[in-house]
N, C-alpha and C positions, 0 to 999 in steps of 0.2 A: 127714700122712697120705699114703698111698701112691694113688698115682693110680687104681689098678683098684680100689681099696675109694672113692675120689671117686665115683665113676661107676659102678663096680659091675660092671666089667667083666672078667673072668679073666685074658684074655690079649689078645697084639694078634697082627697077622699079621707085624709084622717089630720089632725096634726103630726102626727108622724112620719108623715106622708110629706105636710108642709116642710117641718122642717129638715127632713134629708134632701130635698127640692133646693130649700135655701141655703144650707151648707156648701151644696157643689155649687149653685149660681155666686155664694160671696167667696169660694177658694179659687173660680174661675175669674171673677172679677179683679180680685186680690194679683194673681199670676198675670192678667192682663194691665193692671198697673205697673209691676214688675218686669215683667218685658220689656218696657218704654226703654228702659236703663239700659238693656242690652242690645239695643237696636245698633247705639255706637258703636258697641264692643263687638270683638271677635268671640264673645265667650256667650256660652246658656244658661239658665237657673241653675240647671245642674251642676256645669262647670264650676257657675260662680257658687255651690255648695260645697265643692269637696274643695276647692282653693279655701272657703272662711274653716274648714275642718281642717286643713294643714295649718294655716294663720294659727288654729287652736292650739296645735303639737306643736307647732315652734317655738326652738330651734329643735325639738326633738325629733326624731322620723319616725315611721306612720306607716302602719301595714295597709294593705287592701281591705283585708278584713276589715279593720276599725272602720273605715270610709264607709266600707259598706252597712256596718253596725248603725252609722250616724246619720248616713242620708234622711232626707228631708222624702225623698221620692224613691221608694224601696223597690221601685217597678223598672226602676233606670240599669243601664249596664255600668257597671261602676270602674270595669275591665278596659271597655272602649272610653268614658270618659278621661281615666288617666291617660289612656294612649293619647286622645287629642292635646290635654295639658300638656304633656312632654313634649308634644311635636311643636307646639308654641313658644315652648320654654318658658311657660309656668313654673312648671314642678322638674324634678329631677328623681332620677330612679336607681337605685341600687341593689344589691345583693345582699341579703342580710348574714349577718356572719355566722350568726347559732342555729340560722336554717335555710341554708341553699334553697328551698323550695319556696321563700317567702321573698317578698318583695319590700323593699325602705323607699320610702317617698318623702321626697320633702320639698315645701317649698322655695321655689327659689325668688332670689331679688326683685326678677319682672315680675314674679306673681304676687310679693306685696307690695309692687308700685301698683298695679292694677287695681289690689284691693283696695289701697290705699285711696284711688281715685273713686272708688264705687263707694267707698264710706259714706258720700253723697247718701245714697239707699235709706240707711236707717235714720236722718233727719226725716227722710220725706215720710216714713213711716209713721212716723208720731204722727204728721199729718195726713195719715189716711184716716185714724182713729180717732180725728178733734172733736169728733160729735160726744165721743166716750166721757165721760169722766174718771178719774182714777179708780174709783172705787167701782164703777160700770166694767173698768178693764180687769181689776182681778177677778171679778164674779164671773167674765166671761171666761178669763184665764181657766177657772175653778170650775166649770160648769163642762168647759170642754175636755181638761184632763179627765172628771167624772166619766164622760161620755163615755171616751175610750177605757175605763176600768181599768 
């Protein structure tokens, strides 16, 4: 469906206009697809971001820093989300040896049985995107890294 029948809107004042309009309505659309998943769980987007970022380092451990390098959502607190994973027994937290002042995280067991169950996720993905064609997805792929420079 066509974005000004979304929204109900006629027209814009520029296409540039249009399309920073359309961006946030298909990233908010997209997040609200997304949610559905976590409605079961005890965990958030975010949560379930820095758990697939640990999933990545394992079995290796994982500073804050890097989490925060990798987020998806660089507006989050990356500080409080590990505090909640740990208190769930996600993740596990340690002292790093070559710097007292740094923190080792790692994922633990429960947190890849969790992911393990949200795997689900990236099947339904491919089917958010069936209207695409292959070749439609990397051009978008390719058009959005441009964006961002």
């Amino acid at each position: 469906m066509k974005l000004e029948e979304e929204i109900q809107q006629k027209s814009f004042k520029s296409p540039h206009q249009k399309l920073a309009v359309n961006l946030l309505y298909t990233s908010n659309w997209l997040n609200s697809h997304y949610s559905q998943f976590f409605k079961k769980t005890d965990l958030t987007i975010q949560q379930f971001n820095v758990l697939r970022i640990l999933r990545g380092q394992y079995p290796s451990y994982c500073s804050l820093k890097l989490i925060k390098e990798r987020m998806l959502d660089r507006m989050s607190d990356a500080s409080r989300i590990v505090d909640k994973l740990v208190a769930k027994d996600y993740i596990t937290r340690g002292v790093c040896p070559n710097d007292r002042r740094s923190v080792n995280l790692l994922i633990s067991e429960k947190g890849l049985k969790m992911l393990a169950e949200l795997d689900v996720i990236d099947e339904s993905t491919i089917n958010i995107f069936k209207n695409l064609d292959q070749k439609q997805i990397e051009q978008l792929n390719d058009l959005l890294d441009t964006l961002r420079g």
